[in-house]
N, C-alpha and C positions, 0 to 999 in steps of 0.2 A: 926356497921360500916362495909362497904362491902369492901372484900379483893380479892386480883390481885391476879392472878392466872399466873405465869408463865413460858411459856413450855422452857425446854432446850431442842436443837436438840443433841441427842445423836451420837456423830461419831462409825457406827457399820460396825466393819468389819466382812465380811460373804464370804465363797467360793461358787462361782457356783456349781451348779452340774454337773459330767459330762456328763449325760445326753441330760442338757441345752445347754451345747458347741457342742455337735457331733451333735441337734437337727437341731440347730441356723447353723453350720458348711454347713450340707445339702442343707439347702433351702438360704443358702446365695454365691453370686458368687464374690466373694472379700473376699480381707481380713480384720478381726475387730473382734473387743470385744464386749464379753455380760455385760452390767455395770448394771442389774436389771434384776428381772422378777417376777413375781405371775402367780398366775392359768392360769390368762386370756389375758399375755400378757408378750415380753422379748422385752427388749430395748438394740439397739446395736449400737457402736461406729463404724466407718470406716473412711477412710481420704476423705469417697467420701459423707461423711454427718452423719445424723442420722436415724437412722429406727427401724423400731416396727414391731414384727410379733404377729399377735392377732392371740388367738387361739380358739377354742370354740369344742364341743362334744368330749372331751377327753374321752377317755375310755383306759382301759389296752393295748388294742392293737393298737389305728392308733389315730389320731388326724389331725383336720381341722386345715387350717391356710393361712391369708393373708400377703403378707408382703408390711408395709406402711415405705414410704422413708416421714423424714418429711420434710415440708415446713414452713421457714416462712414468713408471708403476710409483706408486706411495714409499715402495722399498728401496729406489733409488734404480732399478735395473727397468729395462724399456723394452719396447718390442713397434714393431711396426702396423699400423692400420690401411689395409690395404685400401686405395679408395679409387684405382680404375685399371687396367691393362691393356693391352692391346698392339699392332704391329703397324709398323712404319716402315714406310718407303722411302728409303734414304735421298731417293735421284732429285726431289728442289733440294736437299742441305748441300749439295755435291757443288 
């Protein structure tokens, strides 16, 4: 007899690092919250929308990064506006 399998979403509270807020703080010209992030990307709150700054070639010392304002389409599906990039040097967040 095959059995259901069923996920519970777990309510997990985690603090940012401060790292992530002085990162995020940098490359952002407004005010707003970090409400997520992994490796490859920090999602952030503002009253002026939502935005993502994707990062990629981290190393110890600097990291790439764009930062996408989101959009969403009339159809309900969204995509990102790209609105600056560029490379940071990590050693003042350190």
């Amino acid at each position: 007899m095959p059995t259901e399998t069923v996920a519970h979403e777990e309510n997990l509270e985690f603090e940012i690092p401060e790292v992530i807020i002085k990162f995020s703080a940098a490359i952002m010209d407004r005010e707003h919250s970090v409400v997520d992030f992994d490796y490859s990307r920090i999602d952030i709150d503002s009253s002026e929308g939502e935005f993502v700054i994707r990062t990629w070639n981290i190393t110890e010392d600097r990291i790439d990064w764009t930062l996408f304002k989101m959009i969403t389409n009339e159809d309900g599906s969204g995509h990102g506006e790209e609105i600056k990039s560029g490379v940071t040097i990590l050693t003042p967040f350190k």
